[in-house]
Each structure stands twice: as structure tokens, then as C-alpha cells.
C-alpha positions as CSV (number, residue, x, y, z in Angstrom):
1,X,-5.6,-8.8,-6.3
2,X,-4.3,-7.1,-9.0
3,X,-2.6,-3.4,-9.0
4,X,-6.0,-1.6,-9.1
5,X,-8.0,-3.1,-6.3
6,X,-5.0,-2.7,-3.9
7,X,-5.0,0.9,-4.5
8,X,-8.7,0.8,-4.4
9,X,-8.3,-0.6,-0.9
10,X,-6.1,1.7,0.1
11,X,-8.3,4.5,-1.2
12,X,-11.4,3.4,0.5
13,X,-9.3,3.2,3.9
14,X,-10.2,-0.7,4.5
15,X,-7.0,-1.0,6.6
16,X,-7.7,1.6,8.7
17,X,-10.9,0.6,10.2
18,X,-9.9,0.0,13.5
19,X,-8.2,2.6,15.5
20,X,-5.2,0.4,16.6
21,X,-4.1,-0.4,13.0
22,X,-4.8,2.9,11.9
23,X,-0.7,4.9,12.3
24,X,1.0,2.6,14.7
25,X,1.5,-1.3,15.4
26,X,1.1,-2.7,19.0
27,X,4.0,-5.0,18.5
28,X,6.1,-2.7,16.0
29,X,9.3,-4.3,16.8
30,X,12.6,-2.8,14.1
31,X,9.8,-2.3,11.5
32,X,8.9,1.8,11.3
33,X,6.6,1.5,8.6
34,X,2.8,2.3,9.1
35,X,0.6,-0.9,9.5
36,X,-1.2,-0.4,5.9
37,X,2.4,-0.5,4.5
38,X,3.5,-3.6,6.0
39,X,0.4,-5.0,5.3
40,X,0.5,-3.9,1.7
41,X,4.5,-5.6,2.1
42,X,2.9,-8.8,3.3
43,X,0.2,-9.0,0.4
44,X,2.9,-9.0,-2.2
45,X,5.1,-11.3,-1.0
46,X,2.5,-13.9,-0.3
47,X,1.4,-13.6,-4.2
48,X,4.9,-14.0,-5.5
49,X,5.1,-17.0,-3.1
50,X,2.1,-18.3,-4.7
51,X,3.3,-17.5,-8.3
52,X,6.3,-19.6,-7.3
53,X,4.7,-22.8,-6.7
54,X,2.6,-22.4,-10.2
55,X,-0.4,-20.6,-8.8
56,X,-1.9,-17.6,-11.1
57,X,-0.1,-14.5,-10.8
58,X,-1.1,-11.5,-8.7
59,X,-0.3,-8.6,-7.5
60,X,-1.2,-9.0,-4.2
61,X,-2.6,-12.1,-2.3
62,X,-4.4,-12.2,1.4
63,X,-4.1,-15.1,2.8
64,X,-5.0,-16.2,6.6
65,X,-2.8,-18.2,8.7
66,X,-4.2,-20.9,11.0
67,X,-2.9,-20.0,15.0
68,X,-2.7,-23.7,17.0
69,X,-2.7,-22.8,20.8
């Protein structure tokens, strides 16, 4: 995502969609920031990961994790 459409998701309150993720985290553990601001956090670190193995650069990346039971 580049700079623009991560404010435009932001703006259009796509994080906030579900009550629970809306001011407070269930599992907030030492982290007191709101969950659209450790989401934005986790967006931009994943894109500088990707950056650093040779992938384009962006802003912001989303990327999904695979859970194995």
C-alpha cells in the first residue's frame, strides 16, 4: 500500500469494523496503543521486511500468517 491508501483506510474506518478492534485489544499485553495503531505498526514493518529481501517497496504491506493447530 502506498502512503495514501493507508490513510484512506484509516479514513474510511476499515479497522474499526468490528466492535472488539475498535479502542481496545483483548490480549493487549505491555502494548497501550489502540488496535488501528498497532495494526498500522505491523503493516509497515512487514513492507520493509519485504523491501529487504528485494521485493517492491511499500509503504505498508498486509500479509496473513498461516496458524497450524
Amino acid at each position: 500500500m502506498s502512503p495514501n491508501k493507508v490513510t484512506n483506510k484509516l479514513n474510511l474506518l476499515s479497522n474499526f469494523i468490528h466492535q472488539s478492534q475498535k479502542d481496545s485489544v483483548p490480549f493487549q499485553g505491555t502494548d497501550s496503543r489502540e488496535f488501528w495503531q498497532r495494526s498500522e505498526a505491523r503493516n509497515t514493518d512487514t513492507a520493509k521486511t519485504y523491501n529487504a529481501l528485494g521485493f517492491t517497496e511499500y509503504y505498508a504491506i498486509e500479509a496473513f500468517r498461516r496458524y497450524h493447530f
